[in-house]
VOLO-440560 format. One record per residue: residue number from 1; residue in three letters; x, y, z of N, C-alpha, C, O, CB in turn. Coordinates in steps of 0.2 Angstrom, whole numbers. Atoms other than C-alpha are relative to their C-alpha. Glycine has a CB too. Example, Ala and Ser with C-alpha at 12.3 -4.5 7.8 and 13.67 -1.06 7.14 Angstrom:
% residues 2
{1, "ALA", {4, -6, 0}, {62, -22, 39}, {4, 6, 0}, {9, 5, 3}, {-5, 0, 6}};
{2, "SER", {-4, -6, -1}, {68, -5, 36}, {-4, 5, 3}, {-1, 11, 4}, {2, 2, -7}};
***
This chain:
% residues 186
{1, "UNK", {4, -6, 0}, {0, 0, 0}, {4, 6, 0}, {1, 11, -2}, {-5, 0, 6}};
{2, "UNK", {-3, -6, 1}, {14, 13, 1}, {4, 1, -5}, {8, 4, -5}, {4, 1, 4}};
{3, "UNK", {-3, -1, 6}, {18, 10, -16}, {-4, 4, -3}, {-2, 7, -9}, {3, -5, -3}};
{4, "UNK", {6, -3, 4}, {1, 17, -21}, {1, 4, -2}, {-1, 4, -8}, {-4, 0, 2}};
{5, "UNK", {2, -8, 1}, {2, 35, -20}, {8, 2, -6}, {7, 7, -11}, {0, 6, 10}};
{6, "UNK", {-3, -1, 4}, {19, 34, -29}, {-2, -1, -10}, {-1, 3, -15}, {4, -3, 3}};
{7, "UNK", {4, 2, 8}, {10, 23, -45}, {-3, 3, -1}, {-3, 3, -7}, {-3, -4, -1}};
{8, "UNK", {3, -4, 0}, {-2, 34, -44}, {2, 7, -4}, {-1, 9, -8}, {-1, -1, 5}};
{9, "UNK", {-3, -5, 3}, {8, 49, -47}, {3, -2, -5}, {2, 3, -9}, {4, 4, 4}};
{10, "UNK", {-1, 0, 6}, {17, 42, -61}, {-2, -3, -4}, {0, -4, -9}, {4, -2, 0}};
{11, "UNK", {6, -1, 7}, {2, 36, -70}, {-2, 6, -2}, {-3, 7, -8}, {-7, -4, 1}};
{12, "UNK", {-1, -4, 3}, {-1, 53, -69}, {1, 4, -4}, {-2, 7, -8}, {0, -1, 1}};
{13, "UNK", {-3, -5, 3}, {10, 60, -75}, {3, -4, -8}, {6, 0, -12}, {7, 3, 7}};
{14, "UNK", {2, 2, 6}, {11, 50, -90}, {-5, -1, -6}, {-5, -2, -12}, {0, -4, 1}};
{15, "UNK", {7, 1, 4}, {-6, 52, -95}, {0, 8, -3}, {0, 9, -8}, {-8, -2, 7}};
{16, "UNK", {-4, -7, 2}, {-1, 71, -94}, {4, 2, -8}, {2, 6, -12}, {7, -1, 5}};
{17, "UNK", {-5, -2, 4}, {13, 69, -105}, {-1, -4, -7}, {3, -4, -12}, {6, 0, 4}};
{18, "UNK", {3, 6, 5}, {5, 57, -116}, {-4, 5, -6}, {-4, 5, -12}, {-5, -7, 3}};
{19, "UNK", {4, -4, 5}, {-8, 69, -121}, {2, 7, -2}, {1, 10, -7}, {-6, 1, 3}};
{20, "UNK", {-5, -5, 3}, {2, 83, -123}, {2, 1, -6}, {2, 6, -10}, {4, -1, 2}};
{21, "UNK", {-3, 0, 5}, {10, 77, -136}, {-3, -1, -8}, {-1, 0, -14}, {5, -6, 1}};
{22, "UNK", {5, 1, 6}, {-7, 73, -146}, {-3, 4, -1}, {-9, 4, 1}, {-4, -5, 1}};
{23, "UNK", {4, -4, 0}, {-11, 88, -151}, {-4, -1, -8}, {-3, -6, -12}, {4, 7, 1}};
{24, "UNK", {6, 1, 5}, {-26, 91, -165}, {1, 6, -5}, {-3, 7, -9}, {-8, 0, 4}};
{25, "UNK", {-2, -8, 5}, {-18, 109, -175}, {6, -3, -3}, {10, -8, -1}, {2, 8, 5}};
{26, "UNK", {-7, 1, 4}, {-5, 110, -187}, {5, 0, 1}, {7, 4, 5}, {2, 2, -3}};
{27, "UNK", {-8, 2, -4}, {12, 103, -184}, {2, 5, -1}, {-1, 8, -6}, {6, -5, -1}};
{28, "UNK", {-4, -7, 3}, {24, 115, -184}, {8, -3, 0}, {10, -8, 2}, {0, 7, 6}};
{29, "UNK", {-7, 1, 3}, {42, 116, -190}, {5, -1, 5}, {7, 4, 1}, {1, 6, -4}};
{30, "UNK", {-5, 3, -4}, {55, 111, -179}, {7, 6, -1}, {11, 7, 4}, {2, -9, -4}};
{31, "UNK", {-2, -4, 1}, {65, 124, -187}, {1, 7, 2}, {-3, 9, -2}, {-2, -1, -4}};
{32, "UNK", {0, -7, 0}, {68, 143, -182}, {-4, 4, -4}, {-1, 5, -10}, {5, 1, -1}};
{33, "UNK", {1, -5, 7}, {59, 155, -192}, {3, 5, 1}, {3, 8, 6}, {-6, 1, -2}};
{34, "UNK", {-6, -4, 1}, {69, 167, -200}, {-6, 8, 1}, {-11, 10, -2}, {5, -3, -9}};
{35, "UNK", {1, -6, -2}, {66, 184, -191}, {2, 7, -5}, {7, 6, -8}, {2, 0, 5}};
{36, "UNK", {-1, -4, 4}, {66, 200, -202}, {7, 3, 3}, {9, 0, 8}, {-6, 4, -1}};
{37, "UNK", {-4, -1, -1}, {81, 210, -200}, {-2, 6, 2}, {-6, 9, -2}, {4, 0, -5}};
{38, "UNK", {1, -6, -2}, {78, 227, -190}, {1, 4, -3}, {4, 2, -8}, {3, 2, 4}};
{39, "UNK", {-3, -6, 3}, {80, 243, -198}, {1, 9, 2}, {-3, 12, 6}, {-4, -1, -6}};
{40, "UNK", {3, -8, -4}, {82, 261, -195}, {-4, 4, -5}, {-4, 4, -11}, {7, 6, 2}};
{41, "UNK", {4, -4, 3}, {69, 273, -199}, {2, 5, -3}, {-2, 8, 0}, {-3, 3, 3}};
{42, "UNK", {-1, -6, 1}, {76, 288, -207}, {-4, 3, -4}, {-8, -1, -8}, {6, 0, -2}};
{43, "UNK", {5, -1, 4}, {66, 299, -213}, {2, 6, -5}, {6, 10, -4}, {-5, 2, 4}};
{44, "UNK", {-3, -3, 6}, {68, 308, -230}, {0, 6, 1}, {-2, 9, 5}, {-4, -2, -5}};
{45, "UNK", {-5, -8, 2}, {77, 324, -235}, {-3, 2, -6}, {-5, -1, -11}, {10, 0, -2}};
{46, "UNK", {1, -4, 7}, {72, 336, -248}, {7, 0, -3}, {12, 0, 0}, {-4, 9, 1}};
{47, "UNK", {-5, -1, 4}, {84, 335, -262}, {3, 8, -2}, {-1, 13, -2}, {-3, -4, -5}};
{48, "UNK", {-1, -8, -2}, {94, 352, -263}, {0, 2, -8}, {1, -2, -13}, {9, 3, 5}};
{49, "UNK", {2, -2, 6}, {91, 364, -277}, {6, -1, -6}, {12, -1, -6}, {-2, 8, 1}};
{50, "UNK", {-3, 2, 5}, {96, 359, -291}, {6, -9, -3}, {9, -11, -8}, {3, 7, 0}};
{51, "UNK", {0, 7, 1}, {99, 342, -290}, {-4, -5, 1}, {-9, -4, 4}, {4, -2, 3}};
{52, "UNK", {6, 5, 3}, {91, 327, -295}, {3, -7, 4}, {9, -9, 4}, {0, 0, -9}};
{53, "UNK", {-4, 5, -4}, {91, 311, -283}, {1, -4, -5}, {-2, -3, -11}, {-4, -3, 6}};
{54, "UNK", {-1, 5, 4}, {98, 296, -290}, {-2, -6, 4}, {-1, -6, 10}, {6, 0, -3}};
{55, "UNK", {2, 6, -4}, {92, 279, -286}, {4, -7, -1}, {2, -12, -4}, {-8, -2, -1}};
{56, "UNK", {-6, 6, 3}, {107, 267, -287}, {2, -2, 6}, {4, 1, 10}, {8, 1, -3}};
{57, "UNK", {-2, 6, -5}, {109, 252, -277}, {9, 0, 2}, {14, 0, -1}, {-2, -8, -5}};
{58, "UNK", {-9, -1, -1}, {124, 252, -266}, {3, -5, -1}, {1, -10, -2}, {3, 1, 8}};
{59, "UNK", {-6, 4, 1}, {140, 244, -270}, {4, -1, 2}, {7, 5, 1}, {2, -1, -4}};
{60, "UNK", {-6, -1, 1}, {156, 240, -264}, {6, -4, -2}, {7, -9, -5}, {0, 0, 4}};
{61, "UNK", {-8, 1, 3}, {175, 239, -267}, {3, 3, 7}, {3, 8, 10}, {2, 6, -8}};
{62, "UNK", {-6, 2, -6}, {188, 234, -252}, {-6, 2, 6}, {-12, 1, 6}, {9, 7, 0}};
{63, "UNK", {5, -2, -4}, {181, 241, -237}, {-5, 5, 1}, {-8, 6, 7}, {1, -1, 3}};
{64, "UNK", {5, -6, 0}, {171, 255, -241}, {-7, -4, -6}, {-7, -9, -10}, {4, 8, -4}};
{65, "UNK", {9, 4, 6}, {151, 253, -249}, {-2, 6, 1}, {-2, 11, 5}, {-8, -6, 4}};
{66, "UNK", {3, -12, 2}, {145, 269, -258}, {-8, -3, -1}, {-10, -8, -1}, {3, 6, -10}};
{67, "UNK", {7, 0, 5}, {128, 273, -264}, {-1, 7, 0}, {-1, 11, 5}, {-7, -4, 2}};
{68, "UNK", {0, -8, 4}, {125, 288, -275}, {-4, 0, 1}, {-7, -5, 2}, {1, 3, -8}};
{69, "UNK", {5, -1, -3}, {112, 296, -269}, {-4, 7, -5}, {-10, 7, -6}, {2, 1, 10}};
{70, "UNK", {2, -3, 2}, {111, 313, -279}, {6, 3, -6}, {12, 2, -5}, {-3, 3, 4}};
{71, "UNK", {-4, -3, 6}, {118, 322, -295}, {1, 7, -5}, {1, 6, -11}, {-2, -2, -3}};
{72, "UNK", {-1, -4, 0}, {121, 338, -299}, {3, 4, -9}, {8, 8, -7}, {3, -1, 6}};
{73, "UNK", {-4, -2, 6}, {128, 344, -319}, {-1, 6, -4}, {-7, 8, -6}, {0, -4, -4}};
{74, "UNK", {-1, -7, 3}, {131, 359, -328}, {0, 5, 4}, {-3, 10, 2}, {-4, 0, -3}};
{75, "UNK", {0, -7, -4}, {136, 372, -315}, {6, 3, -2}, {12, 0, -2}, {-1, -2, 9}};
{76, "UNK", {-6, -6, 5}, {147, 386, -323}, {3, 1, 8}, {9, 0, 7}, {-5, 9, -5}};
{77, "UNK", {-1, -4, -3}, {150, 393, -305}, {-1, -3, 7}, {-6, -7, 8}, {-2, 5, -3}};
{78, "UNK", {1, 3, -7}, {152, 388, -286}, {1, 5, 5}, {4, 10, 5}, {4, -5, 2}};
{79, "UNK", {-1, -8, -6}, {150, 399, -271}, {1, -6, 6}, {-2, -11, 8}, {-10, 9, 0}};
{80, "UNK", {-3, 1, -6}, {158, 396, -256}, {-2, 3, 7}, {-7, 7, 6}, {4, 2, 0}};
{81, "UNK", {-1, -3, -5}, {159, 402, -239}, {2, 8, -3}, {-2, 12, -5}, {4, -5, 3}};
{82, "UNK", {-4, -4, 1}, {171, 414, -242}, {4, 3, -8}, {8, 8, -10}, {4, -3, 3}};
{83, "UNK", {-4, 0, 6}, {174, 412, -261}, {-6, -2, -7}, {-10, -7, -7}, {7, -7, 1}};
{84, "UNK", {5, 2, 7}, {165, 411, -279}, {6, -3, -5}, {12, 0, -6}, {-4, 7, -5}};
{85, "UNK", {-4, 2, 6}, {174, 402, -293}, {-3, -2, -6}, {-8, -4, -6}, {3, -5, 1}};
{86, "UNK", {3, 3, 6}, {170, 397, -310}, {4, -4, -3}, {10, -3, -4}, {-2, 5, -6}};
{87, "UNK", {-2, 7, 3}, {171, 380, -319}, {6, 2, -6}, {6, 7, -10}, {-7, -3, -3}};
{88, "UNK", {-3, 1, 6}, {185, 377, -332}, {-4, -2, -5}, {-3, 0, -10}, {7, -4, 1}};
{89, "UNK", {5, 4, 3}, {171, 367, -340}, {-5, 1, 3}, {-7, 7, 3}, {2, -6, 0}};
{90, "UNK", {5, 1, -4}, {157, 361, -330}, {1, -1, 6}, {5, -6, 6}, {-3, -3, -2}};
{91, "UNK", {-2, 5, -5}, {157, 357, -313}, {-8, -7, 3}, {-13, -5, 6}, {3, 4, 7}};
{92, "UNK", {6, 1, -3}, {146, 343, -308}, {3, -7, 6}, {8, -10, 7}, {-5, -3, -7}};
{93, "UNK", {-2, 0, -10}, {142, 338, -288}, {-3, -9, -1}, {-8, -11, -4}, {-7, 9, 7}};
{94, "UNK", {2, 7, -3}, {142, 318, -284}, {-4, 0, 8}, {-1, 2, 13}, {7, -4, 2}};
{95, "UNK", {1, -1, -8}, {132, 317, -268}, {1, -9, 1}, {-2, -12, -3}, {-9, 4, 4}};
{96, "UNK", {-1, 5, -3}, {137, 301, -260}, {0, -3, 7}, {3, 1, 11}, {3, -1, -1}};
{97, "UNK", {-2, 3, -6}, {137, 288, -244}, {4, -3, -1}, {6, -5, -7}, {-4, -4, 2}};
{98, "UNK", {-4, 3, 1}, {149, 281, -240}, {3, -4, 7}, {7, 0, 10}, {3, 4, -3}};
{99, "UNK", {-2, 2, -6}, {152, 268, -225}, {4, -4, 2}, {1, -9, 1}, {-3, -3, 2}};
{100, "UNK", {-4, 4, -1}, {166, 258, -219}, {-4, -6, 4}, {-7, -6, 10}, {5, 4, 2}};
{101, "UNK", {4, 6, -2}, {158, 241, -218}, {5, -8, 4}, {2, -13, 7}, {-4, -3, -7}};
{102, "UNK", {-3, 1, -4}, {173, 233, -210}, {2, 0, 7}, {2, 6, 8}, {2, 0, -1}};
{103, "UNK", {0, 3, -5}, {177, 228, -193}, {6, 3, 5}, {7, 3, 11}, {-1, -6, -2}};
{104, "UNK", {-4, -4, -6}, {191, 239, -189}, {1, 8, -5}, {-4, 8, -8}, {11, -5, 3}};
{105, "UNK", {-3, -3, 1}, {198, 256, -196}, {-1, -1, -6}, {2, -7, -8}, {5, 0, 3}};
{106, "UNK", {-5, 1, 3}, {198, 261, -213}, {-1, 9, -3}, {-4, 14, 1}, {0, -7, -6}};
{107, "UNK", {1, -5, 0}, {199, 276, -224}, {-3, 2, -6}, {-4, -3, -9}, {6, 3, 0}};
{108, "UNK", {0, 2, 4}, {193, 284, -238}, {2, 5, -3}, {1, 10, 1}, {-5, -3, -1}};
{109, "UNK", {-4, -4, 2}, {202, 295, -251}, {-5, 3, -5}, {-8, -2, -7}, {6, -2, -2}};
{110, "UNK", {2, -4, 2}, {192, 308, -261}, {3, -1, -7}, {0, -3, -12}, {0, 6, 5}};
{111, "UNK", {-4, -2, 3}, {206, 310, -271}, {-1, -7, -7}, {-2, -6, -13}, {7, 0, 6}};
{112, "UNK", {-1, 5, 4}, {206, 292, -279}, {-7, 0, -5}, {-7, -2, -10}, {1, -6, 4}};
{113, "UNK", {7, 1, 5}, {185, 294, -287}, {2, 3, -5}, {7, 8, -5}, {-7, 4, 3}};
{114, "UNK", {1, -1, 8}, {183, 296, -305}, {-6, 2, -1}, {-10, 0, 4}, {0, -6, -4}};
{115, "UNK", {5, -2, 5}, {169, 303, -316}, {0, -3, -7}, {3, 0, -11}, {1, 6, -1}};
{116, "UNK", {0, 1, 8}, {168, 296, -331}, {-5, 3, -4}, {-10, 6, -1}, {0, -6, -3}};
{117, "UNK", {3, -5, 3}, {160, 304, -346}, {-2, -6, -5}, {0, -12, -4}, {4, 6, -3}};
{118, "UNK", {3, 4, 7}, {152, 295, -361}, {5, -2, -4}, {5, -8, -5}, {-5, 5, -6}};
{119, "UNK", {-6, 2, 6}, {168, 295, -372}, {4, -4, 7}, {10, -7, 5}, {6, 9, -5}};
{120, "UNK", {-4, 7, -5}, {175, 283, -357}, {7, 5, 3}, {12, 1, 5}, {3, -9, -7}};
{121, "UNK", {-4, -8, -5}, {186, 300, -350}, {-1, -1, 7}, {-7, -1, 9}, {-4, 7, -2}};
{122, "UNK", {1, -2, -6}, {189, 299, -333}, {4, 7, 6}, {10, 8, 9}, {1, -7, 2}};
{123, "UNK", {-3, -6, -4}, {192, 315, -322}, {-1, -3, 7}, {-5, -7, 8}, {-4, 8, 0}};
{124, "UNK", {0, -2, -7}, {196, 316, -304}, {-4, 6, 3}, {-7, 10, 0}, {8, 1, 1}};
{125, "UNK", {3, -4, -5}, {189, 326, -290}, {4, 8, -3}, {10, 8, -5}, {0, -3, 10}};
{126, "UNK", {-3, -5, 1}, {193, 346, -292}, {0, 3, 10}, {-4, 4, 14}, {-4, 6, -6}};
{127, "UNK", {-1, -1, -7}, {203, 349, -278}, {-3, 7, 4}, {-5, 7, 10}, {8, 0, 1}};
{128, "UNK", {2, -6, 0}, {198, 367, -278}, {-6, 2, 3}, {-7, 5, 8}, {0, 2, -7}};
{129, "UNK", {8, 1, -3}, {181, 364, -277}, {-2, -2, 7}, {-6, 2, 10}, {-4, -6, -2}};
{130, "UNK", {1, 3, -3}, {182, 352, -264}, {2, 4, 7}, {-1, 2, 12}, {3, -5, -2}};
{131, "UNK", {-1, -2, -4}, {190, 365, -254}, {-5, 5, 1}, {-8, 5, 6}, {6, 2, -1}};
{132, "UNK", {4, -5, 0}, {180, 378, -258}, {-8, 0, 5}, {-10, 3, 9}, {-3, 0, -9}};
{133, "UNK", {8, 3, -2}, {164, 368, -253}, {2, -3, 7}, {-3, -5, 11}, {-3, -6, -8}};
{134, "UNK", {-3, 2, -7}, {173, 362, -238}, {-1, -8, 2}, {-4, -10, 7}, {-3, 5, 6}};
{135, "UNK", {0, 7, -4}, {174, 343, -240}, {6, -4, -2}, {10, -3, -7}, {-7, -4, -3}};
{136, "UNK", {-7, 2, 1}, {187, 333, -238}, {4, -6, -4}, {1, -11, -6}, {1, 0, 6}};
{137, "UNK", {-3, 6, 5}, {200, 324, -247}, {0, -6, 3}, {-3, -11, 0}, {6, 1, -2}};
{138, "UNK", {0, 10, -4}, {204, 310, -233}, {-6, 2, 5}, {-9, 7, 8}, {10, -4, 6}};
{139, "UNK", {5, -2, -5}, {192, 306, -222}, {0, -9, 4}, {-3, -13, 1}, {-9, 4, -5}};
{140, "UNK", {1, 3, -4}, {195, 293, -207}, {-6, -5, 1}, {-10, -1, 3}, {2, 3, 5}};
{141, "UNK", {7, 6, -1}, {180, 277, -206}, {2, -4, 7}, {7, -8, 8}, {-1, -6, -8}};
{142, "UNK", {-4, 9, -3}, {181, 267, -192}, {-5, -3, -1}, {-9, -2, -6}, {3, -2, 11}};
{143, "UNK", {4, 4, 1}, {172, 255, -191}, {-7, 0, 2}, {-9, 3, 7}, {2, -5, 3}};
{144, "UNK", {7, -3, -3}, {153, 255, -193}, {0, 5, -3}, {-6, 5, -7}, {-2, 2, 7}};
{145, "UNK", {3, -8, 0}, {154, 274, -197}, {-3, 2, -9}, {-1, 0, -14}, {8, 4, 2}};
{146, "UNK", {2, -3, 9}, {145, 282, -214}, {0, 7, 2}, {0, 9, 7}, {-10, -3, -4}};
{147, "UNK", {-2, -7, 5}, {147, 298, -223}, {-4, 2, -4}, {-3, 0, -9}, {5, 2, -3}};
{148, "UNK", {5, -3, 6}, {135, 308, -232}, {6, 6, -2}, {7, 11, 3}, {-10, 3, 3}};
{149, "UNK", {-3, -4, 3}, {147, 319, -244}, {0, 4, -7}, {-5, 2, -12}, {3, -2, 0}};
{150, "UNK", {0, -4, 8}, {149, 330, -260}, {7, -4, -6}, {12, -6, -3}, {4, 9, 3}};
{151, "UNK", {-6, 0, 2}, {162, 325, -272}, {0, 6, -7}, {-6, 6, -10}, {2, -9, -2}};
{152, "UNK", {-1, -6, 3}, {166, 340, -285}, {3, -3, -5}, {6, -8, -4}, {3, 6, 3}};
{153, "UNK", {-4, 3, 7}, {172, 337, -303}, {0, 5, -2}, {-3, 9, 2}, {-3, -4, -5}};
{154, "UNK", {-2, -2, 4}, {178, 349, -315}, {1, -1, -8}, {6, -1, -11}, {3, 1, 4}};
{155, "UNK", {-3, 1, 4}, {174, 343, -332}, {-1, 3, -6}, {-5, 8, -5}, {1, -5, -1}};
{156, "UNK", {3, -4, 7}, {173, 349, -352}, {-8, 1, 0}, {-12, -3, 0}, {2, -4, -6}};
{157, "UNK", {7, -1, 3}, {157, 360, -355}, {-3, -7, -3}, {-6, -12, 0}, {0, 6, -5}};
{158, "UNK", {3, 4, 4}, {152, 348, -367}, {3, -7, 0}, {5, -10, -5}, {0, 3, -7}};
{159, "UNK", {1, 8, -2}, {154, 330, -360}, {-5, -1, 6}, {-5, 2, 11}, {7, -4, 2}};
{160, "UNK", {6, 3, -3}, {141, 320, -354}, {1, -7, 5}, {3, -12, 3}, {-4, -1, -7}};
{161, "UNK", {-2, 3, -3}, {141, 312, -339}, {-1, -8, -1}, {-5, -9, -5}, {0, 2, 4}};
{162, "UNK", {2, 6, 0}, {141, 292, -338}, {-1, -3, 7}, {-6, -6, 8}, {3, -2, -3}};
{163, "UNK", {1, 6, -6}, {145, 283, -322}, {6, 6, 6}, {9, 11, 5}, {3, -11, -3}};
{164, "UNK", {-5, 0, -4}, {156, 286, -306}, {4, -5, 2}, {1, -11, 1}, {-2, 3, 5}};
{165, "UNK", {-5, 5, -3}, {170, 276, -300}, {1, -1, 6}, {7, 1, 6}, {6, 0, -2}};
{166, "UNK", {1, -1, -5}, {169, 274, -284}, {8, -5, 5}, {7, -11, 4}, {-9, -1, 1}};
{167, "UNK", {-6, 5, -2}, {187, 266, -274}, {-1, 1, 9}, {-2, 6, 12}, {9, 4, -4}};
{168, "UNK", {0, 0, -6}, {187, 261, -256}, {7, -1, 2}, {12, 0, -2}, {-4, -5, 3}};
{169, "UNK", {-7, 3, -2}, {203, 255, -245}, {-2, -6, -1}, {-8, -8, -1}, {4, 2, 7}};
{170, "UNK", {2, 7, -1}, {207, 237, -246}, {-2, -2, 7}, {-3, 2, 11}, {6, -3, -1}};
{171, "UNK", {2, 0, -5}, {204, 227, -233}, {7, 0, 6}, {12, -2, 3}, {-5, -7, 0}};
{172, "UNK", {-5, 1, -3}, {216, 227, -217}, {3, -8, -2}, {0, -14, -2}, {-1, 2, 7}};
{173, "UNK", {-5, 6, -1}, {232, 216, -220}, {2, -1, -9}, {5, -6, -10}, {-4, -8, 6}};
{174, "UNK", {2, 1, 7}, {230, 218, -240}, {3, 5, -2}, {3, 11, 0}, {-8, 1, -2}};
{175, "UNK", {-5, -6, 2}, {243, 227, -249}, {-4, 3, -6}, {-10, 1, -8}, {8, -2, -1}};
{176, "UNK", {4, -1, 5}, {238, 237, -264}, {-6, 7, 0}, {-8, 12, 3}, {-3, -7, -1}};
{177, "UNK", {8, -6, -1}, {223, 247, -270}, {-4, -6, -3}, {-3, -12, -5}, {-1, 10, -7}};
{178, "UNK", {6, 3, 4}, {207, 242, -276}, {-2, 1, -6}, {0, 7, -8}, {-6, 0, 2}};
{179, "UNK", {2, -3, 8}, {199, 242, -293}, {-4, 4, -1}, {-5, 7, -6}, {-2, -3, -5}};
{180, "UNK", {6, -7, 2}, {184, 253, -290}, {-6, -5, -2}, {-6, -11, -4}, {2, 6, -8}};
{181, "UNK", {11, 2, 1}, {163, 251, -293}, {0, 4, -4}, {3, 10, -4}, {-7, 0, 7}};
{182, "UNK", {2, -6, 5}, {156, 260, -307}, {-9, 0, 2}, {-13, -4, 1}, {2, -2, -10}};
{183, "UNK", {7, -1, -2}, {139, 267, -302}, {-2, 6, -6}, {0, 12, -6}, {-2, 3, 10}};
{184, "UNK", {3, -4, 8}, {129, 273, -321}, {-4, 5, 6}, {-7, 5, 12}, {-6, -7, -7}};
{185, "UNK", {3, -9, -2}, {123, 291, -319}, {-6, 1, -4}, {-12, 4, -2}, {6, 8, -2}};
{186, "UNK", {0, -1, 7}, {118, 291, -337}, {-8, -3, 2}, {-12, -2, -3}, {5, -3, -6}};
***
């Protein structure tokens, strides 16, 4: 008789765990399901006069990831802070992101972006501009960090733009340069 109350509790608890297991709804997956990815809200900017947004999927090269964001062409003339200048040509304004998506330190050089043009011509940034307009040539990323910038060109009135060339740093421990992304304008 003092085994009773134990048998007892473990028929219970069998009967319990028996039906449990017999449920009458749809099995389910055994699997994880795959949760969405967070995002941040940001909320939109008016585009500044006289430029036109561009909608180009980002890309990268080493450890920088751009995405052109706006475009800017045919401006005879730039005003400054302190200073007006007029184009040898034309100047037209890159607006870009730009984030270092690596994991430590990197950089990214102003200096190295291209323009290209239709006839497959590529110009560099005008340093001039870049000063004028107060953005910079290098510009420190650590890690994580993004940049919304200008890049300034300087080219013949009468060429027509095509794409940008867009160059990151390599990755740490990587000697060298990279080859660049070409993000179409055109």
């Amino acid at each position: 008789m003092r085994n009773l109350p134990i048998r007892f509790t473990g028929a219970a608890l069998c009967g319990v765990l028996l039906t449990g297991c017999t449920g009458t709804g749809q099995p389910r997956s055994a699997a994880p399901s795959a949760t969405p990815t967070a995002t941040y809200e940001l909320a939109p900017r008016p585009v500044r006069a006289g430029e036109r947004p561009v909608s180009a999927a980002p890309v990268s090269d080493g450890d920088g990831r751009f995405q052109v964001i706006g475009l800017q062409t045919g401006q005879s003339i730039l005003f400054g802070t302190h200073a007006e200048w007029p184009a040898k040509g034309q100047y037209v304004v890159v607006r870009i992101v730009v984030e270092n998506s690596a994991r430590s330190n990197s950089g990214f050089d102003a200096k190295r972006q291209k323009l290209v043009t239709a006839d497959g011509a590529a110009y560099g940034i005008d340093r001039f501009a870049q000063a004028i307009k107060r953005q910079p040539d290098t510009l420190p990323l650590g890690a994580g960090v993004r940049v919304e910038m200008d890049l300034w060109f300087d080219i013949p009135k009468e060429a027509k733009v095509a794409a940008v060339r867009l160059f990151g740093d390599p990755p740490l421990g990587i000697r060298g340069s990279t080859g660049g992304v070409e993000v179409p304008l055109a």
